[in-house]
C-alpha positions in Angstrom: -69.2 48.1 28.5 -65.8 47.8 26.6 -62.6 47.6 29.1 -59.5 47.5 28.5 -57.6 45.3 30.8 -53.7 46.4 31.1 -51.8 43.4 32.8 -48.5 43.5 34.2 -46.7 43.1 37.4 -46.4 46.8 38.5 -43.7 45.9 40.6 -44.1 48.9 41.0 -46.4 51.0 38.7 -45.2 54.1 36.9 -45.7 56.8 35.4 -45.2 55.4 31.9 -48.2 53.1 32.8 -50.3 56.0 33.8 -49.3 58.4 30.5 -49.8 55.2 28.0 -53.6 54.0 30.1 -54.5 57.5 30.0 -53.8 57.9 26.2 -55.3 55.1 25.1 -58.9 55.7 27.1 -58.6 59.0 25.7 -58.4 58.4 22.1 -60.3 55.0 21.7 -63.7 53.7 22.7 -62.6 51.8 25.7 -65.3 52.5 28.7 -62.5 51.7 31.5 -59.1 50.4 32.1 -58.5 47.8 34.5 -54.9 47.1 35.8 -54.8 43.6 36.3 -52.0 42.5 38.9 -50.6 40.1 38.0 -48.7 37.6 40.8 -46.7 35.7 38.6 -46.1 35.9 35.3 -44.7 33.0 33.2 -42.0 34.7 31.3 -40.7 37.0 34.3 -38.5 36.1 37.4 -40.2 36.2 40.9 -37.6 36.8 42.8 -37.2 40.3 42.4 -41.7 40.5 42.8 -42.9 42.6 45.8 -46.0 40.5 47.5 -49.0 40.9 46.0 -51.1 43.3 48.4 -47.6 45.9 48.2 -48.3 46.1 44.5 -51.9 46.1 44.2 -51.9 49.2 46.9 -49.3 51.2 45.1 -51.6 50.9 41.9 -54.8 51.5 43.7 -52.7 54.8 44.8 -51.3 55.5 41.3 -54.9 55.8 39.7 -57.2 56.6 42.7 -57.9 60.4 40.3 -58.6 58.6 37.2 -62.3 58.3 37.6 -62.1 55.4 34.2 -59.5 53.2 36.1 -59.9 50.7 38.2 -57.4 47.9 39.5 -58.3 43.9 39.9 -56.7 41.8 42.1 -58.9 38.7 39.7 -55.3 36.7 39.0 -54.6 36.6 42.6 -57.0 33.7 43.0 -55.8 31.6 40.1 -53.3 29.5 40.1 -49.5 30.2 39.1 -48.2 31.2 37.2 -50.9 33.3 36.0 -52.1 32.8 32.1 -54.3 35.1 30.2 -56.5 32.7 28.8 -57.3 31.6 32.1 -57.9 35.1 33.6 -60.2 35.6 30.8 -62.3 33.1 31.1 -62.8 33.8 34.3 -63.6 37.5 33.4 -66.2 36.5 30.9 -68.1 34.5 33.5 -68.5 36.9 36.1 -69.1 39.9 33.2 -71.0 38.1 30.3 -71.8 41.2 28.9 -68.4 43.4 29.0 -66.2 43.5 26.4 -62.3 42.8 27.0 -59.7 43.9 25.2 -56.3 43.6 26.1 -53.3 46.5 25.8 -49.9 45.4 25.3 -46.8 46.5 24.0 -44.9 45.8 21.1 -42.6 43.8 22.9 -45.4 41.5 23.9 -46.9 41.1 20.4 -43.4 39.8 19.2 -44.0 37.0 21.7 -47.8 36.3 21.9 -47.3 33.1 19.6 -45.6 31.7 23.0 -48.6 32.7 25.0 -51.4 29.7 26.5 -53.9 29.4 23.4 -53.1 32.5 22.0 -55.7 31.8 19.1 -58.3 31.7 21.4 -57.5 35.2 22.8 -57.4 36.4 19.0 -60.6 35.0 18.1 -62.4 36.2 20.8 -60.5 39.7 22.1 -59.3 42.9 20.3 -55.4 43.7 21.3 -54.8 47.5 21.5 -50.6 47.7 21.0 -48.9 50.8 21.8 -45.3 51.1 20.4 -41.8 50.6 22.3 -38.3 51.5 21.3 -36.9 48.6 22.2 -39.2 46.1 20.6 -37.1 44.4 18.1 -38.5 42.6 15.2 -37.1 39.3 15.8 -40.1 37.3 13.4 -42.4 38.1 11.8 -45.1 40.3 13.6 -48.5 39.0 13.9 -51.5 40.4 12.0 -54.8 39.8 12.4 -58.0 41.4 12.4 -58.7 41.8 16.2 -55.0 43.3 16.3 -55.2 47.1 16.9 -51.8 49.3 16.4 -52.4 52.5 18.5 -50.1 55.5 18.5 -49.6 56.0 22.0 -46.7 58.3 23.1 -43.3 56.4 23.3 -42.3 55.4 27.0 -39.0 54.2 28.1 -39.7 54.0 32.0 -39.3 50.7 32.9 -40.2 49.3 36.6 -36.5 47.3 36.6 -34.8 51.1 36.2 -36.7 52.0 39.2 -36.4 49.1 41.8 -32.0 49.5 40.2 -32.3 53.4 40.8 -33.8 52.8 44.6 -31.1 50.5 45.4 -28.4 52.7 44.5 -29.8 55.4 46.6 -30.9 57.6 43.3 -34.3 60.0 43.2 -37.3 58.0 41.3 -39.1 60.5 42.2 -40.4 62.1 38.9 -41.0 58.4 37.3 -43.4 57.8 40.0 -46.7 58.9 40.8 -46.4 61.1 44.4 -48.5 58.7 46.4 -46.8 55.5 44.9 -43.3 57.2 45.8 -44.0 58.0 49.4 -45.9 54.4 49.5 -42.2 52.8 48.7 -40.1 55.4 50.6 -42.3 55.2 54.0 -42.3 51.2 53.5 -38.4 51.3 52.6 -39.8 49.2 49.9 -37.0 47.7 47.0 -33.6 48.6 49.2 
């Protein structure tokens, strides 16, 4: 089986997570997605991170109609922060015979020569990259064989618009999935 594991925070999930998973099992030869919470991540402040089970419900609400998605709660159990490498490993040990491959965006890819034994993740996992807007070519981008540029429609929903939006008392409501929104309006969630 070939999944494609989609990490982030999802603090909390949107729909720009949803339209870009969806495209990308759609028009490639990924089996599932997995959204992979993740608890902390290195590069990102925790201070402004909902607990854990908070944003691994909203996502199991966000894609509980997408019969190819599934969430994992697998960093949870690791230690912080949380590093891909790491989460991988442990991945390949409990599903020898899947096939990981991870979806980022272009953002990310700018920065992956930063990430924990990045040429370990490259030699052994395809990258799917979907393109942002605001992904600035800062250095040079990195090109390799298991890299994978996919044109996946252009999403500028961000989660740190939303939790801003909710404290100033604005509607969310169309960048969220229905069930996430009433999730965070009937837990008064990011106010």
């Amino acid at each position: 089986m070939k999944v494609g594991l989609f990490f982030g925070s999802f603090n909390p999930i949107h729909i720009g997570h949803l339209i870009i998973a969806n495209y990308i099992i759609e028009n490639s030869n990924l089996t599932q997605i997995w959204f992979v919470v993740t608890p902390q991540n290195p590069f990102k402040n925790k201070s402004t991170l909902l607990k854990d089970h908070h944003r691994l419900e909203m996502v199991n609400l966000a894609i509980e109609k997408y019969p190819h998605f599934r969430s994992s709660s697998v960093e949870f159990a690791l230690p912080k922060p949380s590093y891909t490498i790491d989460t991988l490993v442990v991945l390949k040990e409990k599903y020898p015979s899947y096939d990981f491959v991870l979806l980022m965006g272009e953002d990310n890819l700018n920065s992956f020569h930063k990430w924990k034994n990045y040429e370990q993740i490259l030699k052994y996992h395809s990258l799917f990259v979907y393109p942002r807007i605001n992904s600035i070519q800062k250095e040079q981008t990195l090109v390799h064989p298991n890299i994978h540029k996919i044109s996946a429609p252009i999403i500028e929903i961000s989660s740190t618009l939303i939790r801003s939006m909710i404290k100033e008392h604005k509607n969310v409501r169309p960048m969220l999935p229905p069930e996430v929104f009433n999730y965070i309006d009937g837990s008064n969630l990011y106010k």
